[in-house]
TORVEXLUM-672977 format. One record per residue (C-alpha): residue in three letters; x, y, z. Coordinates in pm, whole numbers, plus 32768, in hexadecimal, padded with zeros to 4 digits. Layout:
% TORVEXLUM-672977
ALAXYZ
...
This chain:
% TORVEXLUM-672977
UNKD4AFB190E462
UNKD3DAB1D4E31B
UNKD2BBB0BBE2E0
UNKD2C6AFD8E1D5
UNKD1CAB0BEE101
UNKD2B4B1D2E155
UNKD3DEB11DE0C7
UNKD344B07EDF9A
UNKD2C6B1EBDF0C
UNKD42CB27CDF66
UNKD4DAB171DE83
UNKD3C9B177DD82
UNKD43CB2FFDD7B
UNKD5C6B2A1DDA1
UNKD59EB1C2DC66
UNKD518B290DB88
UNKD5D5B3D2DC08
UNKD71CB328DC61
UNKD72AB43ADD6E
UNKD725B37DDEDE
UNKD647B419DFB7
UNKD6D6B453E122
UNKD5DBB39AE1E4
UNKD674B257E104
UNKD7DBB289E1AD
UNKD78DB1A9E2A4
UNKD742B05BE1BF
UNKD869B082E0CE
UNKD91AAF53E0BB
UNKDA8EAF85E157
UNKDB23AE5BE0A8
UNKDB36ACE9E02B
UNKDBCFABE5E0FD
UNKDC2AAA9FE01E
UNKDC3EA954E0F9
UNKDD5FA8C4E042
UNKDE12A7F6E153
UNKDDB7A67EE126
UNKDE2CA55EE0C5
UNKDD04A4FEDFB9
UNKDD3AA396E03C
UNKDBFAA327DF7A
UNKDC9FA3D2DE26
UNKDDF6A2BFDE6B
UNKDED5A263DD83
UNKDEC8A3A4DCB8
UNKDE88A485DE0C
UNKDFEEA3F2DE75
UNKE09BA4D1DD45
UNKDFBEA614DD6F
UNKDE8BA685DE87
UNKDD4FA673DD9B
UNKDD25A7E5DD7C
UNKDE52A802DCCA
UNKDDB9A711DB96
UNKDD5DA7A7DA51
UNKDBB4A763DA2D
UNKDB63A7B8D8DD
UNKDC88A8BBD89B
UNKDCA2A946D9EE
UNKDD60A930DB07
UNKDC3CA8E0DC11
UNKDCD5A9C2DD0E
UNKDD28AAD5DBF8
UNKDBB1AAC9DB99
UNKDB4BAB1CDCED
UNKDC25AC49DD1A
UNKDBD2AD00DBCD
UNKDA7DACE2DC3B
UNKDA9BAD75DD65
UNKDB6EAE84DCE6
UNKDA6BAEBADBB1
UNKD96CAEF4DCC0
UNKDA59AFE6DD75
UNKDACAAF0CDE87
UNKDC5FAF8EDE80
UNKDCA5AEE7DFDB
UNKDCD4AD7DDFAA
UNKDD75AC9EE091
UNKDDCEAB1CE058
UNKDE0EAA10E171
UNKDEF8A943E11C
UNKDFA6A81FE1AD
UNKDFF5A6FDE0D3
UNKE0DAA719DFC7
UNKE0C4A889E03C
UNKE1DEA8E1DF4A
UNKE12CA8AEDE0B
UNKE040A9C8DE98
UNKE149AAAADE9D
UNKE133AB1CDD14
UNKDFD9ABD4DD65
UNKE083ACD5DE3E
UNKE140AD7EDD19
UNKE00CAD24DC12
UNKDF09AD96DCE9
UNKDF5CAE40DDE6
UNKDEC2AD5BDF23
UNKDF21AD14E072
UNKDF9DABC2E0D3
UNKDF42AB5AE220
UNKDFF5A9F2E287
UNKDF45A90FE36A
UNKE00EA81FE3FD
UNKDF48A74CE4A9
UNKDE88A6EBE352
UNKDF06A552E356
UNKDE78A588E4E6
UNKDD24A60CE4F2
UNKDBFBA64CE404
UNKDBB9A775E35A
UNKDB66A831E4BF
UNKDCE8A86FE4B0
UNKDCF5A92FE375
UNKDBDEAA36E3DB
UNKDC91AA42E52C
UNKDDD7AACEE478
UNKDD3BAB95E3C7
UNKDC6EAC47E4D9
UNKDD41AD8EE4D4
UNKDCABADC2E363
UNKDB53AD61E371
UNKDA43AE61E394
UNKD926AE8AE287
UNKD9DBAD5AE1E2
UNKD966AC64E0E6
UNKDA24AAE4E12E
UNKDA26AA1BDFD9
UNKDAE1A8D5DFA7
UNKDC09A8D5DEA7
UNKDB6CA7BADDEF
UNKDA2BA835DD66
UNKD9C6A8B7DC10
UNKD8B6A9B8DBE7
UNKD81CA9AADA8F
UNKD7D5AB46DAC5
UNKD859AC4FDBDA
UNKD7BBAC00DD55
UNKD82CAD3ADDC1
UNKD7B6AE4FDE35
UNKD858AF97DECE
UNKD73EAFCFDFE0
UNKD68EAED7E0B1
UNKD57FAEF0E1AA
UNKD5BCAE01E294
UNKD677AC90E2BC
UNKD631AB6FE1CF
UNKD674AA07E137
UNKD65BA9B6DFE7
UNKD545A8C8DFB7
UNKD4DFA7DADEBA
UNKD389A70EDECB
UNKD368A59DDEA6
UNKD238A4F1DE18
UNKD25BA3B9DED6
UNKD347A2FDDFB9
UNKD48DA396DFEC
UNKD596A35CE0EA
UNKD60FA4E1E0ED
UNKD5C6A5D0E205
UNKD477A613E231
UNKD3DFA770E298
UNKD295A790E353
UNKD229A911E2E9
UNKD13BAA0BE3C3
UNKD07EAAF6E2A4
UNKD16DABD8E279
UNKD29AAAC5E202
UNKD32AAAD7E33D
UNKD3E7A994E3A4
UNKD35AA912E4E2
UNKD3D9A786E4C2
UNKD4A1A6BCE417
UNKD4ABA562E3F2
UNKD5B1A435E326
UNKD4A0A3AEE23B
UNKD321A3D2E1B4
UNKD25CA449E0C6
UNKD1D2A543DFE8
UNKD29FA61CE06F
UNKD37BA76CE048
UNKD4A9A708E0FB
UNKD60BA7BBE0FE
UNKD713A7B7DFE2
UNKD815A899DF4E
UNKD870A9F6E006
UNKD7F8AAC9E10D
UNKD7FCABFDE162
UNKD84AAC7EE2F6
UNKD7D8ADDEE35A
UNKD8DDAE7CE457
UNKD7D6AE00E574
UNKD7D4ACC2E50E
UNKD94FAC9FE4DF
UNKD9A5AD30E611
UNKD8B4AC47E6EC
UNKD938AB31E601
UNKDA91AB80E667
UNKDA55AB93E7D5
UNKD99CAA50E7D0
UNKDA9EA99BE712
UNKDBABAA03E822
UNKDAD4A9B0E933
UNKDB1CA827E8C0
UNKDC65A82DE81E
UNKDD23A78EE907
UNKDC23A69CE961
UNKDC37A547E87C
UNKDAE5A53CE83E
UNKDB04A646E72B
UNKDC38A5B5E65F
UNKDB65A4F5E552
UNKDA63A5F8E536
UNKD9E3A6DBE437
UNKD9ABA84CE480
UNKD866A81EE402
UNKD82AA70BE53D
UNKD873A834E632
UNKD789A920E57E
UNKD69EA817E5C2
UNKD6FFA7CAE702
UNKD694A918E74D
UNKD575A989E617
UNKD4AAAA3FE716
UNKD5ACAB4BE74D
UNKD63DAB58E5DD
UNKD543ABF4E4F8
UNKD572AB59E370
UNKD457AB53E275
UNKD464AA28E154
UNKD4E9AAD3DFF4
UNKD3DFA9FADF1B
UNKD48DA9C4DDC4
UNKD431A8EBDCA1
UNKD4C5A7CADC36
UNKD60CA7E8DB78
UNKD68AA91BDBE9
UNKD7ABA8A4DC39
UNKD878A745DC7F
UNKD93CA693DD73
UNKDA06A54CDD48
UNKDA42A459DE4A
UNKDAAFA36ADD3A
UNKDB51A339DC2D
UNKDA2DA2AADB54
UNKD954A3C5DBCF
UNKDA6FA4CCDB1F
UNKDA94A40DD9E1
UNKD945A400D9AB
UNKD94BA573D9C7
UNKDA5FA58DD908
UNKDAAAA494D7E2
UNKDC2DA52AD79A
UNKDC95A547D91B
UNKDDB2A44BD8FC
UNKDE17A500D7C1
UNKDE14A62DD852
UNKDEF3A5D9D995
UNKE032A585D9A2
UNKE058A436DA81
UNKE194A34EDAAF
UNKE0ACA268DB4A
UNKDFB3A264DA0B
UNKE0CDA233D957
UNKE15AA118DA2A
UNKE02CA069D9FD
UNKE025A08CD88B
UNKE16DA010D855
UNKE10A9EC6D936
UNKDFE19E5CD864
UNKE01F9F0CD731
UNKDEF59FD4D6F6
UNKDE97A174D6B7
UNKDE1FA224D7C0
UNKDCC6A247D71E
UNKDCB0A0D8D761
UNKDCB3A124D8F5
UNKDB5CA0FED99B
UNKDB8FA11CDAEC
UNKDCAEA149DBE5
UNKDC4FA0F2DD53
UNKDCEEA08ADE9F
UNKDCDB9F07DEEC
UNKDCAB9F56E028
UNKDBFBA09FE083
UNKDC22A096E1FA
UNKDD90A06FE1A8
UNKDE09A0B6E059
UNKDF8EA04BE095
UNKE0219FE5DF5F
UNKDEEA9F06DEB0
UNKDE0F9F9ADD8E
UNKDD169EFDDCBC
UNKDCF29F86DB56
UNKDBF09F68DA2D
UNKDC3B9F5AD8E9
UNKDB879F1BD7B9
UNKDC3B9DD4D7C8
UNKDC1B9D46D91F
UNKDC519D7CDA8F
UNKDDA59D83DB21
UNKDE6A9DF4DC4E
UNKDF469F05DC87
UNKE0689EDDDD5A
UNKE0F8A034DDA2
UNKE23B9FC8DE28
UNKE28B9F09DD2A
UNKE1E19F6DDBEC
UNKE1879E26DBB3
UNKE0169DC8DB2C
UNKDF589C6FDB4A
UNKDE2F9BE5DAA7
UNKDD159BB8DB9A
C-alpha cells in the first residue's frame, strides 16, 4: 500500500497526463451500487405512483443524473438495487446499460438488506441513494481509502454526528449535536471495508435485532475495525428530499414536470393548478394508510386516497 503522499502526487500526475500509473491499479473504483429498493414512505402519496428516484428534479430523472455522472467520470459498472416498483427500473437496462439487482426483502428490513444482495458486486464500490441530486459530478475514478460524504452544521442538528481523529477518520457517531460534520449523501467502500462489511452483516442476519437497521448502524457497531475517513464538502453540493416541501422548494416546476394521477386527482377535487400545491404530506407519518393533508394557496384540506375525496380542515 502507497501512503497518502504517494497517492495524491500519482493522481496529481494521472490528471494532467490521463495516463494511470500502475501503482494506482489498486484504488480504481470497480463500480457504483445505487440503493434503489425502498418504499420512500416519507415521500407518500406521490411515492405510491413512482420510487422517488424515478422523479424528474429540475429536468432530470434523479436516478438518470446519477448514472451519467458516474459514467462521465468513467465508472462503466453500475449496479441498481431495486425492490419496489422494481419494474419501472427496468428501462435503464437497455438505456444504460446497468445491472439490476432485486432485493426482496426491501418492505422487511432496512437498507442492511440491499447492500447484503448486492455483496457479490461490491468491491472498491461507491453506495449512493437514488434520490439525491448533485449540483456537480462527486465522482471520482480512484480513491484512497473508504469514506462518507459529510456536510457540516453550524448549530443544532438532529443528523448523524461524526467525532473525527486528525486525519478525518470517523471514530464515533452519535443521533444529534452540534457544530458538527456529520454524515450525508454517498460513500465510498474500499474492497477491505466491503468485505468486512459483508461478513459482519451476515454474522446478524438471521438474528431480529438487525431487521430495522441501517448498514451504517453495523459499521458503527463495529467503527474500530472498519476504517472510513469523513469526505468534508460544502454546503449545497448536492440535495436530498425527505419531503415534499423540501423538493418544491428546490424545484418550483416539479409538479409540472411529473406526471401524477394523484396531483391530478386532487386538482380536479378543489379545482385549483398545480402551482397552487404547497405541500403534500402523510396525516399520519408512523402510518400513512390512506390520509393526506395538503396545502394550497387556498387552505388546508385532506386527502383521502381511497376515495379521491378532499375536505376542508
Amino acid at each position: 500500500m502507497i501512503t497518502r503522499e504517494e497517492y495524491n502526487e500519482l493522481y496529481t500526475r494521472y490528471m494532467q497526463t490521463g495516463i494511470c500509473p500502475p501503482e494506482l491499479e489498486p484504488y480504481r473504483v470497480n463500480n457504483l451500487v445505487i440503493m434503489a429498493a425502498g418504499l420512500s414512505s416519507r415521500f407518500t402519496p406521490l411515492s405510491l405512483e413512482k420510487p422517488k428516484g424515478l422523479l424528474k428534479v429540475r429536468g432530470d430523472v434523479l436516478i438518470e443524473r446519477i448514472i451519467r455522472q458516474a459514467k462521465e467520470a468513467g465508472i462503466q459498472d453500475i449496479a441498481i438495487v431495486v425492490g419496489y416498483k422494481k419494474e419501472l427500473f427496468a428501462y435503464l437496462r437497455e438505456q444504460y446499460k446497468v445491472q439490476l439487482i432485486e432485493n426482496d426483502e426491501y418492505a422487511l428490513r432496512n437498507n442492511h438488506s440491499s447492500i447484503y444482495a448486492a455483496r457479490s458486486v461490491l468491491g472498491n464500490s461507491y453506495i449512493c441513494p437514488s434520490d439525491i441530486y448533485f449540483v456537480d459530478n462527486p465522482f471520482k475514478p480512484y480513491l484512497y481509502c473508504s469514506s462518507y460524504s459529510a456536510l457540516f452544521s453550524p448549530g443544532q442538528t438532529h443528523e448523524w454526528c461524526l467525532e473525527l481523529d486528525a486525519h478525518d477518520r470517523i471514530i464515533g457517531v452519535t443521533i444529534g449535536g452540534e457544530n458538527s460534520w456529520y454524515m450525508n449523501g454517498d460513500s465510498y467502500l474500499d474492497h477491505s471495508f466491503s468485505k468486512k462489511l459483508i461478513e459482519f452483516i451476515g454474522l446478524h442476519y438471521s438474528t431480529p435485532e438487525i431487521k430495522d437497521k441501517y448498514w451504517e448502524n453495523i459499521y458503527i457497531d463495529h467503527i474500530d475495525e472498519l476504517y472510513m475517513e469523513a469526505r468534508k464538502l460544502k454546503d449545497g453540493a448536492f440535495f436530498e428530499f425527505d419531503t415534499f416541501a423540501e423538493l418544491k422548494a428546490f424545484d418550483p416546476d416539479f409538479l409540472e414536470n411529473n406526471e401524477s394521477t394523484i396531483v391530478d386527482q386532487i386538482c380536479a377535487a378543489l379545482s385549483c393548478k398545480k402551482t397552487d400545491i404547497r405541500d403534500i404530506y402523510p396525516y399520519n407519518h408512523s402510518n400513512p394508510g390512506n390520509l393526506y393533508c395538503l396545502s394550497t394557496c387556498n387552505g388546508e384540506y385532506l386527502y383521502n386516497h381511497e376515495t379521491t375525496s378532499v375536505e376542508a380542515l
